[in-house]
N, C-alpha and C positions, 0 to 999 in steps of 0.2 A: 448193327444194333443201335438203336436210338440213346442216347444218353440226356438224363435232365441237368439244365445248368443247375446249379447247387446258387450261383449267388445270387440271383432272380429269388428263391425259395429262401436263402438266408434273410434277405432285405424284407419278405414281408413277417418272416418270422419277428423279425427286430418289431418291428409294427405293430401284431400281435403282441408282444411282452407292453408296450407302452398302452396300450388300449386295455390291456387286464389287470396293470398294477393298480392295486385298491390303493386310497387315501387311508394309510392308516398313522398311525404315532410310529415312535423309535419302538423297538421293543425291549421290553424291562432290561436294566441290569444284572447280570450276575452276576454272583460272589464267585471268583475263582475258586476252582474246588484242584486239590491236592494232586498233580500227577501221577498213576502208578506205571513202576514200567515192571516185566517178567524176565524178561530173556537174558538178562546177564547174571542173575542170579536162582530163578525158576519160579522165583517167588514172588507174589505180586507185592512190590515194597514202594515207599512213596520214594521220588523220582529226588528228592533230597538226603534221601538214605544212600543212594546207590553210587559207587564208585565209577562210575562210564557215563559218557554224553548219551544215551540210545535216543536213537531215531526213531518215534512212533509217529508212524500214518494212520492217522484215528479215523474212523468212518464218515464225521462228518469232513475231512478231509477230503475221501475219496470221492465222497458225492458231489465235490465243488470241483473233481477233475474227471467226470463222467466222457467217456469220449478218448481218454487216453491209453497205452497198455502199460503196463506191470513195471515194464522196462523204460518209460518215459516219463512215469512218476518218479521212479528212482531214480533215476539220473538227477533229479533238481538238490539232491543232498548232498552235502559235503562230504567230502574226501572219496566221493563215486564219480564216477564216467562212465556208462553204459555206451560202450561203442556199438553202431549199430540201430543205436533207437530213431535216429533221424534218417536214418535212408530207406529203402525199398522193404517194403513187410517181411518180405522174406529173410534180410539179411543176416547173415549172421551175428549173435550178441557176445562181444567180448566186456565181463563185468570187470573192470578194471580199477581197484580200490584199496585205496593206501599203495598205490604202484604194483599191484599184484595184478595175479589174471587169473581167469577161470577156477584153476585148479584148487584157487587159496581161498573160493568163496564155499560156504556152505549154505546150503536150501532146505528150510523144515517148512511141512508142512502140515497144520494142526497135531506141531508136535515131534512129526517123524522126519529123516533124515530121506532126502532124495537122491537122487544121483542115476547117472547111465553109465554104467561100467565098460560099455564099449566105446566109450569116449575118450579119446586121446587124451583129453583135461579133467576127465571122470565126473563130470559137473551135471548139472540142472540145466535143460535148453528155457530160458526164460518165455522164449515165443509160443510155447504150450499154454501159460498163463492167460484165464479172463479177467482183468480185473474187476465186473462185475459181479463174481462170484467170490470176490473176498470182502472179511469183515475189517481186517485192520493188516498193516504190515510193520512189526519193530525191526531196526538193523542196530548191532553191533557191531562197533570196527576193532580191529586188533584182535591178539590171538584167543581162544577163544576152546582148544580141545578138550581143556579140563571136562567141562560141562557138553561138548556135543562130539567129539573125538574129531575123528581124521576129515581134514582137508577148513577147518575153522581156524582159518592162518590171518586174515584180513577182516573176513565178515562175518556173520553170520545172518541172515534175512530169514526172520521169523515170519510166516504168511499163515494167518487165522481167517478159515474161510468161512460164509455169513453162516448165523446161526439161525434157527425155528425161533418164530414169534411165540406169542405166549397164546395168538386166535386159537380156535380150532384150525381155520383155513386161512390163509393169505396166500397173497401171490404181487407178484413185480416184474411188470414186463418193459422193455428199453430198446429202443431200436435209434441207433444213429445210421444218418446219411452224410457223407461229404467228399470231399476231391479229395485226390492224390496223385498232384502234376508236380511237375519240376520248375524252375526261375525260367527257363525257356518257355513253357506250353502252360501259359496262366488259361486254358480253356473252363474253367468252373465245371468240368463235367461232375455225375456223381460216380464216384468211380471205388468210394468206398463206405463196405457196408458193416454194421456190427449188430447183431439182435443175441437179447439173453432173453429169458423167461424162468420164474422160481415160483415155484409151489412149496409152501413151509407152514408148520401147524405143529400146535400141540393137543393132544385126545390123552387126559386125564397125566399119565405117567410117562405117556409117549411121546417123540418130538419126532419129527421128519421133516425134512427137505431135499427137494429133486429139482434141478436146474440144468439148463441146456441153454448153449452160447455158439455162434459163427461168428465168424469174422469171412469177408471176401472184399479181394483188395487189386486194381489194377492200374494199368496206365502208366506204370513208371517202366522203365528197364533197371535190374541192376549197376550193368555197364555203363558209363558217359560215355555215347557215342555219339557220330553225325546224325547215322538212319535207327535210332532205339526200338528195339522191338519190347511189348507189352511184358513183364514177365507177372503174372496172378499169382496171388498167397490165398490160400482159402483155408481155416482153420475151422473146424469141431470140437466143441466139449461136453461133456454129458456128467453127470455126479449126482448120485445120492446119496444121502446120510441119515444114522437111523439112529432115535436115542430110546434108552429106555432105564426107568429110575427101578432098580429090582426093589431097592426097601430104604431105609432113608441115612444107610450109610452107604450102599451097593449100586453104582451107576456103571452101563455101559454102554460105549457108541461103536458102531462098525460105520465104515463107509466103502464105496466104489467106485471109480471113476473111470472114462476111457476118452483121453483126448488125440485129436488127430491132425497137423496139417501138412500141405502140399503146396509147395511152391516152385516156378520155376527158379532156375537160377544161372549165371553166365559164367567161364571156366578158361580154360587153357586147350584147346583142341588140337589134337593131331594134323597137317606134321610140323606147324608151325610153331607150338606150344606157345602163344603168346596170348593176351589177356581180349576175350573179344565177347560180343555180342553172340551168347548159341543157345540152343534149344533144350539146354539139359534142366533137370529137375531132383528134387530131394524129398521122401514120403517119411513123415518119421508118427509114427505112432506109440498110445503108452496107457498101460492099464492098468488100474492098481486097485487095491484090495486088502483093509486092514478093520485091525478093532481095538478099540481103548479102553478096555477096565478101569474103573476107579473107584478104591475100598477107602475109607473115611473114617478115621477115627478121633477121637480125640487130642487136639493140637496136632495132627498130622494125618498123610495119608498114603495109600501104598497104590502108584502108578504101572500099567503097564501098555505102552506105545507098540502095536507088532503092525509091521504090512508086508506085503509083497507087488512087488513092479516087474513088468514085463514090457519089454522094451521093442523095438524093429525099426530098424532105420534103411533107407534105400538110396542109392545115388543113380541115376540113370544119367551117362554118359560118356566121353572115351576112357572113362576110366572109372566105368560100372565098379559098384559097390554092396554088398547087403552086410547088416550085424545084427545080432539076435543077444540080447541080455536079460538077465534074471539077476533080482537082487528080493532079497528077506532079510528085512531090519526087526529086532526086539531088543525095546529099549524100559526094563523094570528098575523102579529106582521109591523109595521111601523119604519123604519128605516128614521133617518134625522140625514142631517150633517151642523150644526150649522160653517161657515166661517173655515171648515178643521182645528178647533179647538175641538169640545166638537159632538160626535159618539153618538146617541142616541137610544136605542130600546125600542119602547111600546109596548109590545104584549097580546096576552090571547090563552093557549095552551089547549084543550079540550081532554079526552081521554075518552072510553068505551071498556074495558075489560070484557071477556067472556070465562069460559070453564064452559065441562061437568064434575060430578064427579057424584056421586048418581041422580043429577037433574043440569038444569043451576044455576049458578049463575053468579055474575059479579059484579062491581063496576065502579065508572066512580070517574073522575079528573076533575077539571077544576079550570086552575093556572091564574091569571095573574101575569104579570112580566114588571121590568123595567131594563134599563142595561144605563148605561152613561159611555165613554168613552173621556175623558179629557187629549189632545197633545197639549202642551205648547211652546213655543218658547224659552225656555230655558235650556229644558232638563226635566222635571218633568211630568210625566204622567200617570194620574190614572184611571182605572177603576173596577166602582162600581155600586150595582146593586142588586135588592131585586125579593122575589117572594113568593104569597101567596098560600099555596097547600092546596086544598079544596077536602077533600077526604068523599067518602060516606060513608063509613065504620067508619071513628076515626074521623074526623071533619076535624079541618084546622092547619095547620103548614107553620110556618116561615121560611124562611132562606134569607142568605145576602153573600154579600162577598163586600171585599172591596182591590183590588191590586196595590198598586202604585209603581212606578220605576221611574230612575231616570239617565238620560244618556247624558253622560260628551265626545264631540270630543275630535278623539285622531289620528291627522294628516287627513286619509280619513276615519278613521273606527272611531268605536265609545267604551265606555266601560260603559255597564249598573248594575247598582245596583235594586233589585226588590226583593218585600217580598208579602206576601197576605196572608191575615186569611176573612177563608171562611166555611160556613158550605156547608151540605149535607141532605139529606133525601133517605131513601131506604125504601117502603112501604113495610107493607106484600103482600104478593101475594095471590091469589088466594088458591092454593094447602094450604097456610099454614094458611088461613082462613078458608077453606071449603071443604080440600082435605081430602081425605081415610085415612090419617095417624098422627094423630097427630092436627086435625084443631083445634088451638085457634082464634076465630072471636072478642078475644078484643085485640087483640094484638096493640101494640101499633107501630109506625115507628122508624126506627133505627135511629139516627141521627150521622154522621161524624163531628167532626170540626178537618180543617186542618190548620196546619200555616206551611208557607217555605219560608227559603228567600233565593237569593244567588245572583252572580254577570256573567254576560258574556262582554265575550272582541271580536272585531273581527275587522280587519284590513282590511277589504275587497281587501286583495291582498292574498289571500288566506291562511289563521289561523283563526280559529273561534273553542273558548273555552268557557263553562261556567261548572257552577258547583253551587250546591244549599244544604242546610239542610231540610228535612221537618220531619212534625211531625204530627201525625193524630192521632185523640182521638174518640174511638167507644161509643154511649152513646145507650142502650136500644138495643143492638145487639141480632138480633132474632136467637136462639137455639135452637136444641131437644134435651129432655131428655126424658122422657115420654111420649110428647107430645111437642110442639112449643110453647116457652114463651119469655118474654123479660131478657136476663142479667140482672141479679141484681150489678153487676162491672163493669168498664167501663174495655176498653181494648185500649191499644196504641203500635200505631208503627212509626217508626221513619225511619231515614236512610238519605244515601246520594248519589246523581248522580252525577256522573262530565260525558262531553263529549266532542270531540276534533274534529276537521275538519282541515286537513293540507293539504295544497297542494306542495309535500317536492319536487318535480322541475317538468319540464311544464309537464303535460298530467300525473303524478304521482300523486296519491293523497291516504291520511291512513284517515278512521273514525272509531272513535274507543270510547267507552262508558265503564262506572263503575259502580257497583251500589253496596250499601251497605244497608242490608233491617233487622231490627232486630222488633221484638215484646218484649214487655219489658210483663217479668212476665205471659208468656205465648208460647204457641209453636204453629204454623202454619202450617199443613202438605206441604211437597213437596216445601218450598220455601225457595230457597236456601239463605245464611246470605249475601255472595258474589258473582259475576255473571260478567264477563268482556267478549265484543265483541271488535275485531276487524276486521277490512277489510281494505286490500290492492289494488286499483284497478288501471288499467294502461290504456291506450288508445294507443297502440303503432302506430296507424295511424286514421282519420276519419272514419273509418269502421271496426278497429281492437280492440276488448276488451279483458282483462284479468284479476282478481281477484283470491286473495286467502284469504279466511274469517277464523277469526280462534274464537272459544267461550269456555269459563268457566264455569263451572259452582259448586258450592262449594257445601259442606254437607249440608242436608235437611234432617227434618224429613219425616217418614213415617208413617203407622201400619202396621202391621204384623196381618192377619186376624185369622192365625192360631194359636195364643195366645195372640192376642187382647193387644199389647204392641206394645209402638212406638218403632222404631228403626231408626239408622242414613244411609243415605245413603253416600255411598263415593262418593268424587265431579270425576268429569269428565272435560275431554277436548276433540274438535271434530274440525277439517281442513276441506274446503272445498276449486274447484276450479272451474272456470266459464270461459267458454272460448267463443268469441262468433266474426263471421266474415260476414259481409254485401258484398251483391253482386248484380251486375246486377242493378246500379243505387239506391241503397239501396232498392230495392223491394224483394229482397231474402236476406235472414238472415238465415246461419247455429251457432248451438250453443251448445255446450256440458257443461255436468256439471260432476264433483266426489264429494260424500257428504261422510263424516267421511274419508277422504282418508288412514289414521294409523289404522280405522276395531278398534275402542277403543268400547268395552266390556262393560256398565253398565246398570245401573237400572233407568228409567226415576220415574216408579210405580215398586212398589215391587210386583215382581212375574209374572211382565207385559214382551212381549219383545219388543225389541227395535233393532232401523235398523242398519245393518253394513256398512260395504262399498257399495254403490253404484255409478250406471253411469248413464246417460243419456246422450239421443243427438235429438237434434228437429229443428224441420223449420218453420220457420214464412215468410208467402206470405205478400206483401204489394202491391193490382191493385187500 
């Protein structure tokens, strides 16, 4: 098969953007307008009110990282390391944050709670995600079940996917081209592909949108070997979503989605069992199907989130696999606001989980919960908030949190002090109830308690700084050794984030993040002690962007499969550059990217490879 160089096409791309950039002024200033954030309290409150750093990915954010996935924007945030996001499309993604892993993260999705219950970690596989089919993404770190129950131990990653314009018709079509070689084979081939396309409209009371995205990806191997063989990621997504305004307190949306990819992947094979270049592969597909009501009344409103997922995942290799899961979340809950003082949520969240292993099994949930949020008129503002987990299997468990802050004007900006101790719950799952390897069915639930405090400052004239200590204590942390038990130690980690937001003269702006992540009296695979992101980005006109991102990342342990002994990895550093130019009324956008521009050599997983230098260059329609 023929392959096009990509840096031949990138160079006259570059060419094209200098030939189309109009002569125009700066463009106006704006007045900084009020941050809101949702997800650590439900309610959209200004971002001074709220007791937590939350991480919002705003839209025009994501369209200055067009090109990237789900999993390699996150990664540039503090107190995260998305392992996985650098290496081969296929790779596995371990979310690892605040020292945690998989199991301690939770994934909502417009709202609902995700998860594969036939997953040993019970998690979200992130590489399902388009990120051109999302509107924005908030993260919360630290515990987190009051408000979204089991497995909200570390994170939570709110993902709002794009919404219907207000046309009757639009539509947005995006198709990137670029490589995907390794520091060995700088060939510029195109070797990777991404197209979305969305149709979105509103007809009087009604909203729709329908979108469909691939991804196909080659040329790497999983394995670092002498002779690599190719291993292809090819990914599908499809989703509709439907709104309809019944009357003018009466709204509800359903949607449906079915995503799908296949990749190969490299193993352990018979009879050698040791780490090699083979031909196996992994199909995982997932279907989903829900609807949102939402009744409206006066200072409040009365919510209900339901879906259903259906899951299938395949292993083709010496150690063939299939799992079949079903899960139905409904989550109703009544929001009221007491005279824009005191933020109130009643809810009751229902879950039924389901896979195959020898025969069905399953277990079901069902939480209620209270959450009160308290803004004061003089700076002080709390929220707290409890939840009773009523599980089939172990019985019922508690948890609370309680976050107060406390924020002092400082000219137009403000400077808040904020601390919170909060617990956690992470259930067993399924597999580690009643899976093939290992099932203990008395296992008990892991419980986190977190406590963090720390201060941000921001002047709303563009400087916004905070920085916090936390500290996280694992009580009955589920393990294998023989089989799956509970810890008999507890285990804690600690650490510190600071992040900055400068705007250092007009249309210039650096954010940039720190994070410092230690486990006391024990070792973490793959996460690194230190980790610093920054980015550079410029606006040299209203239609001209630029960016140069630069990341850290410090020594980590690993193992070593071939003598079953940890070892250190050495830290790394990786440049990227984003260039990106609107045309033709902003309906045409060309945009280029270089990732690792210095081709820096290391080891993301031991023995794994990992990407060199690449390019891309893509186009986004806006009719």
């Amino acid at each position: 098969m023929k392959k096009t160089n990509v840096f031949g096409i990138l160079c006259l791309g570059i060419s094209m953007f200098g030939l189309a950039q109009e002569k125009q002024a700066n463009s106006p200033k704006v007045e900084q307008l009020d941050e809101v954030v949702i997800t650590d309290s439900r309610f959209a409150l200004k971002r001074e009110n709220s007791g937590k750093t939350v991480i919002k990915i705003t839209k025009k954010e994501i369209e200055n990282n067009q090109g990237k996935t789900v999993a390699e924007l996150i990664n540039t945030k503090s107190g995260i390391e998305i392992n996985g996001s650098r290496s081969v499309a296929g790779q596995n993604i371990g979310s690892y944050i605040r020292g945690g892993s998989n199991r301690q993260v939770l994934v909502l999705i417009d709202g609902v709670q995700i998860n594969d219950p036939s997953a040993v970690s019970n998690d979200f596989d992130l590489r399902f995600l388009d990120l051109n089919s999302i509107e924005s993404i908030e993260i919360i770190k630290g515990a987190a079940s009051v408000l979204y129950g089991n497995a909200a131990a570390t994170a939570v990653i709110n993902i709002t996917t794009k919404k219907a314009s207000d046309n009757t018709i639009s539509g947005s079509f995006l198709t990137v081209v670029g490589t995907n070689q390794t520091q060995d084979n700088q060939n510029y081939n195109a070797s990777n592909f991404t197209n979305n396309v969305t149709v979105n409209g509103k007809l009087n009371k009604f909203t729709y949108i329908a979108g469909f995205g691939n991804n196909y990806a080659d040329g790497l191997s999983a394995a670092k070997s002498d002779n690599p063989e190719e291993d292809v990621f090819s990914r599908y997504n499809t989703n509709l979503k439907l709104g309809y305004e019944i009357s003018d307190n009466l709204e509800v949306t359903a949607f449906a989605s079915h995503d799908k990819f296949k990749t190969d992947i490299d193993g352990y094979p018979a009879p050698t069992y040791t780490f090699a270049d083979t031909e196996d592969k992994y199909i995982s597909k997932q279907t989903r199907v829900g609807v949102s009501p939402k009744y409206t009344y006066e200072n409040g409103s009365i919510n209900v989130n339901a879906a259903f997922t259906k899951i299938d995942r395949e292993t083709i290799s010496d150690y063939s696999s299939t799992y079949e899961a079903e899960s139905f979340v409904v989550d109703a809950f009544n929001k009221y606001n007491f005279n824009n003082k005191f933020y109130t949520i009643v809810g009751l969240n229902y879950g039924d989980y389901s896979s195959f292993f020898s025969e069905d099994k399953n277990y079901t949930t069902t939480d209620p919960y209270l959450n009160v949020v308290y803004v004061s008129d003089y700076g002080f503002n709390l929220n707290a908030g409890a939840r009773l987990n009523n599980h089939s299997e172990y019985g019922s468990h508690f948890v609370y949190s309680l976050n107060p802050s406390y924020k002092i004007d400082v000219n137009d900006g403000y400077a808040k002090l904020f601390g919170s101790y909060a617990t956690s719950f992470i259930a067993p799952n399924l597999s580690q109830l009643f899976g093939f390897y290992g099932a203990n069915p008395d296992l008990e639930p892991e419980e986190n308690v977190t406590i963090e405090g720390g201060l941000e400052f921001n002047n709303k004239k563009g400087l916004q700084v905070n920085a916090l200590y936390f500290n996280r204590k694992e009580e009955n942390t589920i393990i294998y050794t023989t089989g799956y038990e509970n810890a008999t130690t507890d285990a804690t980690v600690h650490g510190v984030e600071v992040e900055t937001q400068i705007e250092l003269i007009e249309n210039l702006s650096l954010n940039a993040n720190y994070t410092f992540t230690e486990v006391k009296d024990g070792v973490r695979l793959r996460i690194p002690k230190q980790k610093i992101n920054a980015g550079l980005g410029y606006n040299f006109s209203e239609n001209t962007f630029a960016s140069v991102n630069y990341q850290f990342v410090g020594e980590r342990a690993d193992t070593d499969f071939s003598t079953y002994q940890n070892v250190d990895l050495d830290n790394f550093s990786l440049v990227d550059l984003y260039f990106s130019q609107k045309l033709v009324k902003n309906k045409v956008k060309l945009f280029a990217s270089i990732t690792n521009l210095f081709n820096e050599d290391y080891f993301e997983i031991l023995g794994y490879t990992t990407k060199g230098r690449n390019v891309s260059l893509g186009l986004n329609l806006n009719l």
